[in-house]
PyMOL Python script that loads the backbone (N, CA, C, O; Angstrom):
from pymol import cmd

cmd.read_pdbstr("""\
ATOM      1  N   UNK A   1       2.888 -10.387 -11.724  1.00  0.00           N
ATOM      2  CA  UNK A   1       3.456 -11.086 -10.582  1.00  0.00           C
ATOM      3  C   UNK A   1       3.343 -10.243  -9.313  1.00  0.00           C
ATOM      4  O   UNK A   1       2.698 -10.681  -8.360  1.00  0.00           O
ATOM      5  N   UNK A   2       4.001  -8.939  -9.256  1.00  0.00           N
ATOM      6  CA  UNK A   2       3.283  -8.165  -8.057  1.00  0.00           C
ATOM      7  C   UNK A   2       1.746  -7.884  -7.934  1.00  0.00           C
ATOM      8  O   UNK A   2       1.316  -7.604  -6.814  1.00  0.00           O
ATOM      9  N   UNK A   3       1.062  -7.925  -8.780  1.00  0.00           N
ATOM     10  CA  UNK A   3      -0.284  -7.544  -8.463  1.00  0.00           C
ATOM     11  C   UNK A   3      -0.672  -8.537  -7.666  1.00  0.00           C
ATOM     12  O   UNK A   3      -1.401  -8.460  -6.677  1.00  0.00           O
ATOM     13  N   UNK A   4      -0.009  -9.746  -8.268  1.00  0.00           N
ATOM     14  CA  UNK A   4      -1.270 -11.284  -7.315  1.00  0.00           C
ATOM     15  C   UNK A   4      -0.357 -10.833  -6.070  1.00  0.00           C
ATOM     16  O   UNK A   4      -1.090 -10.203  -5.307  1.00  0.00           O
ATOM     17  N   UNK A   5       0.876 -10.900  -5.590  1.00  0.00           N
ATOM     18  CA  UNK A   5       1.472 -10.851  -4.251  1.00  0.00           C
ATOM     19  C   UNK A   5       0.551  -9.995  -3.558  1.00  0.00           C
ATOM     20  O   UNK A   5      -0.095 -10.429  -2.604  1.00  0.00           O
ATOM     21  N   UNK A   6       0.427  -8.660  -4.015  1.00  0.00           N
ATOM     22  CA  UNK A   6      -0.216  -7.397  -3.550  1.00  0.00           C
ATOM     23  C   UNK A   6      -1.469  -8.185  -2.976  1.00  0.00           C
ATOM     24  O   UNK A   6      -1.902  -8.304  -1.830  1.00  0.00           O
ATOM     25  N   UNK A   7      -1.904  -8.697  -4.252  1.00  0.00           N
ATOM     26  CA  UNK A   7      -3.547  -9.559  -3.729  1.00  0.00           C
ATOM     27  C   UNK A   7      -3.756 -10.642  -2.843  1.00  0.00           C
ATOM     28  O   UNK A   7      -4.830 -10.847  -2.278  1.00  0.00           O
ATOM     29  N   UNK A   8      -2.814 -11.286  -2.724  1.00  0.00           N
ATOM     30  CA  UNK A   8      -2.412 -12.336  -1.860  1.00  0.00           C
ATOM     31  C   UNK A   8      -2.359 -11.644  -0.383  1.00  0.00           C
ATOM     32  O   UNK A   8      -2.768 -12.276   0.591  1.00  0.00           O
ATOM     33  N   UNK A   9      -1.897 -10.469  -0.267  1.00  0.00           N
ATOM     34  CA  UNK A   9      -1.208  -9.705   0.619  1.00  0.00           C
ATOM     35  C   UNK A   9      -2.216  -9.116   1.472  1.00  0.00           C
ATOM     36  O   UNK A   9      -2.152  -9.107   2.702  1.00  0.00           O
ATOM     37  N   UNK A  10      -3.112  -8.644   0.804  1.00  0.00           N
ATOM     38  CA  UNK A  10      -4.309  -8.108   1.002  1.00  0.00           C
ATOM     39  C   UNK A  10      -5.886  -8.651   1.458  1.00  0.00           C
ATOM     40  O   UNK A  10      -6.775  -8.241   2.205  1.00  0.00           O
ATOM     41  N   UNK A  11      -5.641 -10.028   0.387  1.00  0.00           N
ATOM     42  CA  UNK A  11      -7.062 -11.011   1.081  1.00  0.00           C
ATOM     43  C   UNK A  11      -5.930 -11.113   2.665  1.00  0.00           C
ATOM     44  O   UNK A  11      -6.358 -10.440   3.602  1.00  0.00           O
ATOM     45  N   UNK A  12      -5.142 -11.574   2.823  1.00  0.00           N
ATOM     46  CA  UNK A  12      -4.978 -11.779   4.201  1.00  0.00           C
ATOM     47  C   UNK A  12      -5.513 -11.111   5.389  1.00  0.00           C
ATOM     48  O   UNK A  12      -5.956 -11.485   6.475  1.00  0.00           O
ATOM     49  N   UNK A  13      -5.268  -9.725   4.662  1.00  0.00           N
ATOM     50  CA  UNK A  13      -5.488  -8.339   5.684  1.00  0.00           C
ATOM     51  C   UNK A  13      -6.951  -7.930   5.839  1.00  0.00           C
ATOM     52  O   UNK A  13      -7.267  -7.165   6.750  1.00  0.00           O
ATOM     53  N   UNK A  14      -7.844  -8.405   4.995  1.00  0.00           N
ATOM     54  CA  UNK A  14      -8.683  -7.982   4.210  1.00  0.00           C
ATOM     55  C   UNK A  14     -10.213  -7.763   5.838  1.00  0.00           C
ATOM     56  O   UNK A  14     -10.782  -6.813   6.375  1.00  0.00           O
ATOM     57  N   UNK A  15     -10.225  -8.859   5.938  1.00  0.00           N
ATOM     58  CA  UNK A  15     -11.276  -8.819   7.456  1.00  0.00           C
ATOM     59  C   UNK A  15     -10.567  -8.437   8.683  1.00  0.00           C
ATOM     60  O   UNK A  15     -11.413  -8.553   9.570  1.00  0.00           O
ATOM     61  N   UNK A  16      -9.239  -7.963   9.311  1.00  0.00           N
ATOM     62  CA  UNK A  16      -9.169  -7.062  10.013  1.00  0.00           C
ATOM     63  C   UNK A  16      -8.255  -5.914   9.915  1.00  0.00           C
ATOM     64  O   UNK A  16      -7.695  -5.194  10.742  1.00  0.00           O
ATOM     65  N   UNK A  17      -8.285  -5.977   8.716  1.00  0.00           N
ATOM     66  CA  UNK A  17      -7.755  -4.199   8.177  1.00  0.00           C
ATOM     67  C   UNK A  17      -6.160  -3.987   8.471  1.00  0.00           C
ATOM     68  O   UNK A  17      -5.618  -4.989   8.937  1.00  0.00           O
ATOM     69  N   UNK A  18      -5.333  -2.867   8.279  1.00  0.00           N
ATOM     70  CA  UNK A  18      -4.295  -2.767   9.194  1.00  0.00           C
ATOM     71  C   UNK A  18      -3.909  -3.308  10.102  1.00  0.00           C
ATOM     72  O   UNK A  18      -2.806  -3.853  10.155  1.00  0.00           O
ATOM     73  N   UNK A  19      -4.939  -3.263  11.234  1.00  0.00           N
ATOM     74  CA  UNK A  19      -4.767  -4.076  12.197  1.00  0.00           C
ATOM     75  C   UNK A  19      -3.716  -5.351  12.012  1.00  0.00           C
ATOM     76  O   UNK A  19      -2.586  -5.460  12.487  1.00  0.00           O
ATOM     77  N   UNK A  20      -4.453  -6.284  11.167  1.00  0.00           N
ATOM     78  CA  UNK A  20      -4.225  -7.425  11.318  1.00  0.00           C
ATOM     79  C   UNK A  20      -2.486  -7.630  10.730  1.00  0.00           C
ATOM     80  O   UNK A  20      -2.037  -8.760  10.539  1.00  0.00           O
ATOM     81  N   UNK A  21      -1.770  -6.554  10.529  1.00  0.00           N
ATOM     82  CA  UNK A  21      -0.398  -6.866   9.901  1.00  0.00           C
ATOM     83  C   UNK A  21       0.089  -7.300  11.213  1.00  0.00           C
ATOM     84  O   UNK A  21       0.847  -8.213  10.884  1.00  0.00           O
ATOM     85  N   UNK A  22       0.138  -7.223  12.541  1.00  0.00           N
ATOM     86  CA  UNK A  22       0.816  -7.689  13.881  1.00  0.00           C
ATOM     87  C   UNK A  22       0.399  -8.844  14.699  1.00  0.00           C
ATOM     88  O   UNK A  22       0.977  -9.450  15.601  1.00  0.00           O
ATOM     89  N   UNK A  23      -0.961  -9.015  14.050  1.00  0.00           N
ATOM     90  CA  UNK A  23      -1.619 -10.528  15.089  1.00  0.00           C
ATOM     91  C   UNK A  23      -2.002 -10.949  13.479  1.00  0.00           C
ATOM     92  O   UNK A  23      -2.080 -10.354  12.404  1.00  0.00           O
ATOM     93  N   UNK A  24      -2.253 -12.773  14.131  1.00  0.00           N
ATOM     94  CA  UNK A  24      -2.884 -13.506  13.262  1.00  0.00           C
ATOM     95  C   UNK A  24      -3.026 -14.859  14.028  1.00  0.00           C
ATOM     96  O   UNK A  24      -2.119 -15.654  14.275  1.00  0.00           O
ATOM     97  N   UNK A  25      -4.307 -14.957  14.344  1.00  0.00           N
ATOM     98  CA  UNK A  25      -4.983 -16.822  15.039  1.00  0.00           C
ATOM     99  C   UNK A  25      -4.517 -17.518  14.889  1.00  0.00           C
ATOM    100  O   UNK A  25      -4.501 -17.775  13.685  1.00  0.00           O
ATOM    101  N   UNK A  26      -3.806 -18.386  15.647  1.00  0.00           N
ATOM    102  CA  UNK A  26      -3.870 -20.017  15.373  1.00  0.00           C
ATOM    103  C   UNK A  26      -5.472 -20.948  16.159  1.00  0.00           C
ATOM    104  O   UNK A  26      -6.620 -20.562  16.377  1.00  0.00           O
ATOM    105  N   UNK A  27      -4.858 -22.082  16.346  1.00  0.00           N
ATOM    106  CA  UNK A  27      -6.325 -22.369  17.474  1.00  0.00           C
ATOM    107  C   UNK A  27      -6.376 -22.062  18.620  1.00  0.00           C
ATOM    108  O   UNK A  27      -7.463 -22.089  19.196  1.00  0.00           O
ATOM    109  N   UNK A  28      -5.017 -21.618  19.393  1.00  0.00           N
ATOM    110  CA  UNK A  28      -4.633 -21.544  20.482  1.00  0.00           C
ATOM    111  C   UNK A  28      -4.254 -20.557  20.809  1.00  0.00           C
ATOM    112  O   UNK A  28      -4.740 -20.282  21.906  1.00  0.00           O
ATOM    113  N   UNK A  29      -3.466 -19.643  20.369  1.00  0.00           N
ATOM    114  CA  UNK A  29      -2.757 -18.686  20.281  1.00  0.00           C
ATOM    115  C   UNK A  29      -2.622 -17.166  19.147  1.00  0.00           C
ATOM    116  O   UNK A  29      -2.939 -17.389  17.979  1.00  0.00           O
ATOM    117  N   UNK A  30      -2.275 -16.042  19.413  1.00  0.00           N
ATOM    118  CA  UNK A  30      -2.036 -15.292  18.679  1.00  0.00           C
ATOM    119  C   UNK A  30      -0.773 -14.903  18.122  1.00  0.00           C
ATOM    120  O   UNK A  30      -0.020 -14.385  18.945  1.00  0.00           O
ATOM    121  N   UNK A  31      -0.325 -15.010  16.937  1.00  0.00           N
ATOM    122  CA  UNK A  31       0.799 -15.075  16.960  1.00  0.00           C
ATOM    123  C   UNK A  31       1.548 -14.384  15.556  1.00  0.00           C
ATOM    124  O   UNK A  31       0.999 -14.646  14.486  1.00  0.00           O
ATOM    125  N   UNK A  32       2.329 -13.833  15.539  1.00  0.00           N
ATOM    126  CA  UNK A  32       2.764 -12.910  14.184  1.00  0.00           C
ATOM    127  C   UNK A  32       3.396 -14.110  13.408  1.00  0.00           C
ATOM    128  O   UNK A  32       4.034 -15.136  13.646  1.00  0.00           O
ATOM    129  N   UNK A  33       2.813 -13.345  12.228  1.00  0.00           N
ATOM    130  CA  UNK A  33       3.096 -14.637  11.165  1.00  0.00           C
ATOM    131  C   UNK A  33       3.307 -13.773   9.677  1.00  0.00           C
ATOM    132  O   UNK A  33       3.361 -14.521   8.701  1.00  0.00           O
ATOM    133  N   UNK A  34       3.394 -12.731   9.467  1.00  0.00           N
ATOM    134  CA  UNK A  34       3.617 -12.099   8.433  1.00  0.00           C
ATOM    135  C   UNK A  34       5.304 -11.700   8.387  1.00  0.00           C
ATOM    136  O   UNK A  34       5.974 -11.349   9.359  1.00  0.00           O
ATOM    137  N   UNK A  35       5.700 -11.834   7.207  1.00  0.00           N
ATOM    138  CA  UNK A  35       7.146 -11.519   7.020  1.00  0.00           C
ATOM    139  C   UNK A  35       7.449 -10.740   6.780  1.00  0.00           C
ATOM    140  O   UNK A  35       6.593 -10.143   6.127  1.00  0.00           O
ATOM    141  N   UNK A  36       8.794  -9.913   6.966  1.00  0.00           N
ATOM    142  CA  UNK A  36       9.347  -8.643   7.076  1.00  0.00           C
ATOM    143  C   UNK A  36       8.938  -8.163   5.442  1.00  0.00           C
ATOM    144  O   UNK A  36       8.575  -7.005   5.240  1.00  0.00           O
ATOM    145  N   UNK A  37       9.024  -9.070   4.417  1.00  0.00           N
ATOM    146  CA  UNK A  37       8.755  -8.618   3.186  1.00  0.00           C
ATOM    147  C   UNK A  37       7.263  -8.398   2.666  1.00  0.00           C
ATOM    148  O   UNK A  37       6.895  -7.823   1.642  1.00  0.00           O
ATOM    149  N   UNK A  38       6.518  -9.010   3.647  1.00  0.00           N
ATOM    150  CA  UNK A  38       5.080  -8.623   3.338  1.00  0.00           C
ATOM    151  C   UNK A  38       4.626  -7.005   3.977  1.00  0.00           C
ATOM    152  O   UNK A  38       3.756  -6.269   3.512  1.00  0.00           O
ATOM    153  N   UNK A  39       5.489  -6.751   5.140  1.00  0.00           N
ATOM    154  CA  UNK A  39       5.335  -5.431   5.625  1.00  0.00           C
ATOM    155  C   UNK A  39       5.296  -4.533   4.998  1.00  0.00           C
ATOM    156  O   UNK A  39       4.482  -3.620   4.867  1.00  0.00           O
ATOM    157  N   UNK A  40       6.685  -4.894   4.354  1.00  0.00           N
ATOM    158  CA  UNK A  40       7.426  -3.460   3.413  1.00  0.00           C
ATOM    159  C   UNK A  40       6.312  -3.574   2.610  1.00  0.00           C
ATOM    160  O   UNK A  40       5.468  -2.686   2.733  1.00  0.00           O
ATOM    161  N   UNK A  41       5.983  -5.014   1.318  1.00  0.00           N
ATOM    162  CA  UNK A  41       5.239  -4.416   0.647  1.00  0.00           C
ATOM    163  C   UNK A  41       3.645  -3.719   0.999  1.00  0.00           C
ATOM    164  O   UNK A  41       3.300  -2.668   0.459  1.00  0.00           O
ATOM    165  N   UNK A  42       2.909  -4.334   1.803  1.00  0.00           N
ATOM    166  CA  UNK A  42       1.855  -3.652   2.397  1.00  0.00           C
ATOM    167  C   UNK A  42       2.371  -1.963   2.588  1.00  0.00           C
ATOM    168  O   UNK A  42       1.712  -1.187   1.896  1.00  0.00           O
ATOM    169  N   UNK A  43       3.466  -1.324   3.444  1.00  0.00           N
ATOM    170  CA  UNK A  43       3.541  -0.001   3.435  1.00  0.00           C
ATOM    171  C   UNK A  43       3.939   0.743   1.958  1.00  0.00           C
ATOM    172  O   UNK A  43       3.727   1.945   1.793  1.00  0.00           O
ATOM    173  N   UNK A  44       4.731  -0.384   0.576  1.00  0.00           N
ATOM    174  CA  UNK A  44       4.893   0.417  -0.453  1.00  0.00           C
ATOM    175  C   UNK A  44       3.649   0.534  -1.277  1.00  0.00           C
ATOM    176  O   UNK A  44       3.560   1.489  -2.048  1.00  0.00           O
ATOM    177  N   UNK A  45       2.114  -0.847  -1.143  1.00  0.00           N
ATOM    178  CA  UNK A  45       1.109   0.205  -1.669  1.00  0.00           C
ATOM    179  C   UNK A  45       0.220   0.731  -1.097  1.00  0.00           C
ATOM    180  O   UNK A  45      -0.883   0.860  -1.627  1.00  0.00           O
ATOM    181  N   UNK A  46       0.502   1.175   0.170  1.00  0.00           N
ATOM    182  CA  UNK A  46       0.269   2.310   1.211  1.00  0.00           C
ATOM    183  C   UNK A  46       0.381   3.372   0.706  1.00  0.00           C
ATOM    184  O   UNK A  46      -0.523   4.057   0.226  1.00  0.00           O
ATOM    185  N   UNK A  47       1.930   3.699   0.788  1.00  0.00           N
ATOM    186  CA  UNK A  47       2.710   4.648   0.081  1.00  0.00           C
ATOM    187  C   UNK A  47       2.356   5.017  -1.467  1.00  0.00           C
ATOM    188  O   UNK A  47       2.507   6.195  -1.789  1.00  0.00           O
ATOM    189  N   UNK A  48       1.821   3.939  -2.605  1.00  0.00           N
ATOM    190  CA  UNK A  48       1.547   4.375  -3.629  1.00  0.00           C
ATOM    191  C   UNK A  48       0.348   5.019  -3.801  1.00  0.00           C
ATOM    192  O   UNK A  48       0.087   5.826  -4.693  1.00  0.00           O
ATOM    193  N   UNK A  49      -0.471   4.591  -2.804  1.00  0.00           N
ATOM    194  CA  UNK A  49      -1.941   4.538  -2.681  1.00  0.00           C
ATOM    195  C   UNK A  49      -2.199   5.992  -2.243  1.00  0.00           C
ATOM    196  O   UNK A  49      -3.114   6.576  -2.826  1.00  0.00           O
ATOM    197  N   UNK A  50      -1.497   6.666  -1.272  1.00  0.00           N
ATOM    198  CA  UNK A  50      -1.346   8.279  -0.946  1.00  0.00           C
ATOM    199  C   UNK A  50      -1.043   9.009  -2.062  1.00  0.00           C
ATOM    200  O   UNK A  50      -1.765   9.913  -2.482  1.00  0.00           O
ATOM    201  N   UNK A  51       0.389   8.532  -2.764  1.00  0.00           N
ATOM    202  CA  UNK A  51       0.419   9.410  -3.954  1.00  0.00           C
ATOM    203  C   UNK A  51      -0.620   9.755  -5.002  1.00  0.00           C
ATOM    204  O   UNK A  51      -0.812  10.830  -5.572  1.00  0.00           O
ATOM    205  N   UNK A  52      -1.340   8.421  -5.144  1.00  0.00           N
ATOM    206  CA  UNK A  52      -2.671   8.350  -6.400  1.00  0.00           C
ATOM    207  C   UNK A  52      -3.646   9.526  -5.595  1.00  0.00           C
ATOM    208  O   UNK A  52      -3.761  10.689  -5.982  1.00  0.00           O
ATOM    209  N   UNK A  53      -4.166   9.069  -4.655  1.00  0.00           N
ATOM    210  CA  UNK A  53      -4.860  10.129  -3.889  1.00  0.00           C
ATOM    211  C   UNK A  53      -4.828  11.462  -3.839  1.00  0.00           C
ATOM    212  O   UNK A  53      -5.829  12.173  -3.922  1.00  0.00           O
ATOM    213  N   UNK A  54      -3.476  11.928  -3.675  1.00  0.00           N
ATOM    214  CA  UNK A  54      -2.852  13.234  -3.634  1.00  0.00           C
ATOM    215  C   UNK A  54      -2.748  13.738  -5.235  1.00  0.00           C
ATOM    216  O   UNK A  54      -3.107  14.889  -5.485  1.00  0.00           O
ATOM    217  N   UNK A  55      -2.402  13.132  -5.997  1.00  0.00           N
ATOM    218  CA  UNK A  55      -2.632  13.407  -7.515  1.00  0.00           C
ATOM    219  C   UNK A  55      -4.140  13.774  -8.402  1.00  0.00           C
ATOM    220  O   UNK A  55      -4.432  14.387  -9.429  1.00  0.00           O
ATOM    221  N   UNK A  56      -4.961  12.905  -7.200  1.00  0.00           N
ATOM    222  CA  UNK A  56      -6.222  13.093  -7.904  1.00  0.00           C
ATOM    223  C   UNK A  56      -6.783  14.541  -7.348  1.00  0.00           C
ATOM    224  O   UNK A  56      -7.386  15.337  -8.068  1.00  0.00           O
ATOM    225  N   UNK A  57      -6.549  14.715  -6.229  1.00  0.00           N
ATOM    226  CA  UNK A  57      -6.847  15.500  -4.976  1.00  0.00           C
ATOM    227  C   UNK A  57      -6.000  16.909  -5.751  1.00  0.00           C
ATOM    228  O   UNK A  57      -6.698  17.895  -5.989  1.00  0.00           O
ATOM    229  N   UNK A  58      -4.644  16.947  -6.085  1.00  0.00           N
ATOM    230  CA  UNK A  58      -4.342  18.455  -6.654  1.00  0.00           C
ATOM    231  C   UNK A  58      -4.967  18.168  -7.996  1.00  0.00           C
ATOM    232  O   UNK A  58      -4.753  19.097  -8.775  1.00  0.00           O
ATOM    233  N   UNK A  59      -5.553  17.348  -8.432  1.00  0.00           N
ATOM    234  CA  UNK A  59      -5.617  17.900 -10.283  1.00  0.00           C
ATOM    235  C   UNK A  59      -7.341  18.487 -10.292  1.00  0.00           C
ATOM    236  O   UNK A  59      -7.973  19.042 -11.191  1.00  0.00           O
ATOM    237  N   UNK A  60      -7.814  18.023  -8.652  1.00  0.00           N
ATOM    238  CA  UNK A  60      -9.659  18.613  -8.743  1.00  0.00           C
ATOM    239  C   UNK A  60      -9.189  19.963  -8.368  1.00  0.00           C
ATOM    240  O   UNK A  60      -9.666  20.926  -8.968  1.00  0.00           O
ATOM    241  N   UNK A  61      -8.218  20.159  -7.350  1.00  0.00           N
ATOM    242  CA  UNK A  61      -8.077  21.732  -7.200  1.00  0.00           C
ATOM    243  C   UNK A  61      -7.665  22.658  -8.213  1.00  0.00           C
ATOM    244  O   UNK A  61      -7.629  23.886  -8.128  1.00  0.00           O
ATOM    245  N   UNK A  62      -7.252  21.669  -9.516  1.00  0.00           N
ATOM    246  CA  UNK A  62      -7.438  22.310 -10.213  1.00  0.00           C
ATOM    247  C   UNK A  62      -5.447  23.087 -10.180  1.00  0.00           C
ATOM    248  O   UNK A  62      -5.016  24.208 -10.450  1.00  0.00           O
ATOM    249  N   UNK A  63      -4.926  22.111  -9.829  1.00  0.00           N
ATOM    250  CA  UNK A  63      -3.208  22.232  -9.652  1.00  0.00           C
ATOM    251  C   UNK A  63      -2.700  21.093 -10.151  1.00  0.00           C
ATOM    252  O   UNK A  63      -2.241  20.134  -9.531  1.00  0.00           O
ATOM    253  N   UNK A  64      -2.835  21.291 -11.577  1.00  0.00           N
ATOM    254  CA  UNK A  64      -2.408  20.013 -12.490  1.00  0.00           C
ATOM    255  C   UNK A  64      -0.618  20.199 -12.777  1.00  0.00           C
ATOM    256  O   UNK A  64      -0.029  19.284 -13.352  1.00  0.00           O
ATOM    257  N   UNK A  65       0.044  21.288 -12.379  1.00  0.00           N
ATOM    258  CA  UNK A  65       1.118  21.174 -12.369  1.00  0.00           C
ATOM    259  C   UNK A  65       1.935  20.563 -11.527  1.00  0.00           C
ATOM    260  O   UNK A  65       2.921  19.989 -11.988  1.00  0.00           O
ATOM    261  N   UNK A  66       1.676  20.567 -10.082  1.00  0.00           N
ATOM    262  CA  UNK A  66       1.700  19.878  -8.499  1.00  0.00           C
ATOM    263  C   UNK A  66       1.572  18.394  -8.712  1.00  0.00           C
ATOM    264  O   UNK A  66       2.131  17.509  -8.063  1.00  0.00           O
ATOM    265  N   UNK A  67       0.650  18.249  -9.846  1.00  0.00           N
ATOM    266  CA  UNK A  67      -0.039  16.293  -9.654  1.00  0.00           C
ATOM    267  C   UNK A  67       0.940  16.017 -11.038  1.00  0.00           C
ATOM    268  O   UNK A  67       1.441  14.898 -11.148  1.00  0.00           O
ATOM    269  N   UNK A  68       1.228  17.138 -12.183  1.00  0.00           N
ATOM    270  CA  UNK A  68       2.043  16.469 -12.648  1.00  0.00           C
ATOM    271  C   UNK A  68       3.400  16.356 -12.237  1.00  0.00           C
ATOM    272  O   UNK A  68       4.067  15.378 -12.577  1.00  0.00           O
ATOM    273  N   UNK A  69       3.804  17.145 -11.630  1.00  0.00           N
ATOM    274  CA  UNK A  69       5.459  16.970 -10.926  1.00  0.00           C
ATOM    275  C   UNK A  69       5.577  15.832 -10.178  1.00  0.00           C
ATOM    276  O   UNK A  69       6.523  15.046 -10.219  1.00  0.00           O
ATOM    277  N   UNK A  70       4.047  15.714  -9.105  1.00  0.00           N
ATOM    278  CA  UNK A  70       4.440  14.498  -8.489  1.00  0.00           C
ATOM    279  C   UNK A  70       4.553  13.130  -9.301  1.00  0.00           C
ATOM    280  O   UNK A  70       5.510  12.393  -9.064  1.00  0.00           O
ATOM    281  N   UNK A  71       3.667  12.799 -10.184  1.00  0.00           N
ATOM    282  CA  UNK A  71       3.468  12.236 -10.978  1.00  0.00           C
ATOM    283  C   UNK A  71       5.072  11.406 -11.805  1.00  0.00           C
ATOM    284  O   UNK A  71       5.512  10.276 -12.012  1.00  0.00           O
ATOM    285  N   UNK A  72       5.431  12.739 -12.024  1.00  0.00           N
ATOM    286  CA  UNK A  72       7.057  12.592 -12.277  1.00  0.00           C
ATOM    287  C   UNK A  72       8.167  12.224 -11.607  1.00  0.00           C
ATOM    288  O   UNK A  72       9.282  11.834 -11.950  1.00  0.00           O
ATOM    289  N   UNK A  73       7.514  12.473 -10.358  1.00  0.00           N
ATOM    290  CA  UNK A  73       8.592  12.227  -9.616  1.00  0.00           C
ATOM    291  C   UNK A  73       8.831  10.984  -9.176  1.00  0.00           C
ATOM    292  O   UNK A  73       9.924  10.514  -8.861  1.00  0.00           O
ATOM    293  N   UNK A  74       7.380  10.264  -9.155  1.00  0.00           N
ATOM    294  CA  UNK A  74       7.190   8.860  -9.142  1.00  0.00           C
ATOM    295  C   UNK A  74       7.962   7.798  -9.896  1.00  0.00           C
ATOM    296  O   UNK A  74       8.628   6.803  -9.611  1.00  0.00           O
ATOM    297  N   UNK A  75       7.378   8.792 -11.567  1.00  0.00           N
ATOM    298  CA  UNK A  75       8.024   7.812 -12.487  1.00  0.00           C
ATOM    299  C   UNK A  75       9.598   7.849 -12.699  1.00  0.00           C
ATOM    300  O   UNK A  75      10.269   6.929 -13.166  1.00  0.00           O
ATOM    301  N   UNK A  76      10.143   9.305 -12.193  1.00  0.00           N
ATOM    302  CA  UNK A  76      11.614   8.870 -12.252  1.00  0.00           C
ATOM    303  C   UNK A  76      12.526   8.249 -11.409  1.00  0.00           C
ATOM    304  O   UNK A  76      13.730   8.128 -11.636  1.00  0.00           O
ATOM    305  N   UNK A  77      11.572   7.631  -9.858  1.00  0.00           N
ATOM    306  CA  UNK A  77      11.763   7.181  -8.469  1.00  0.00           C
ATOM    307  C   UNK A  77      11.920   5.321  -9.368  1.00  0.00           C
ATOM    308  O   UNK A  77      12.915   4.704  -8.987  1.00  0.00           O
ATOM    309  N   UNK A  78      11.171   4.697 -10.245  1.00  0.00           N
ATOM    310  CA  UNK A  78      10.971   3.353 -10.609  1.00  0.00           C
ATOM    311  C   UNK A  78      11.623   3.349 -11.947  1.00  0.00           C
ATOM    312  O   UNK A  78      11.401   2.405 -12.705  1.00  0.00           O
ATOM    313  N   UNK A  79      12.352   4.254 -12.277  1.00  0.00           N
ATOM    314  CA  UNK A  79      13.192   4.330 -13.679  1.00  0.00           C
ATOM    315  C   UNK A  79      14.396   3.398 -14.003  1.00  0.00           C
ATOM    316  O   UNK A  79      14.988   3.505 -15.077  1.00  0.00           O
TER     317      UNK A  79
END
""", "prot")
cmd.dss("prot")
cmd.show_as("cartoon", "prot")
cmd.util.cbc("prot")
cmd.orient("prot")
């Protein structure tokens, strides 16, 4: 159920990137049309999307203790 929202969330965004979370076309006008709850979730897999990054990023440096703490810290943040 969150994945399709996420996906739902995302084809929206999808042809003008970030950007597009503050404008969106009508025929006439530009006009915000995304809801306070699509924000949040757009910035929480923002936010998840850094952590994965940063996990992959200390475990090539070869600081698998760093990616596992964070790792942990994640999972005890959704516990």
């Amino acid at each position: 159920m969150l994945f399709k929202k996420i996906e739902i969330l995302m084809n929206k965004l999808s042809h003008g990137g970030m950007e597009q979370i503050n404008r969106c076309f009508t025929e006439t006008e530009m006009v915000t049309n995304f809801s306070e709850k699509d924000k949040c979730l757009l910035v929480i897999v923002s936010l998840l999307l850094i952590r994965v990054s940063t996990t992959c990023a200390l475990n090539a440096a070869s600081k698998e203790d760093e990616a596992k703490a964070l790792i942990n810290e994640v999972l005890s943040e959704n516990s």
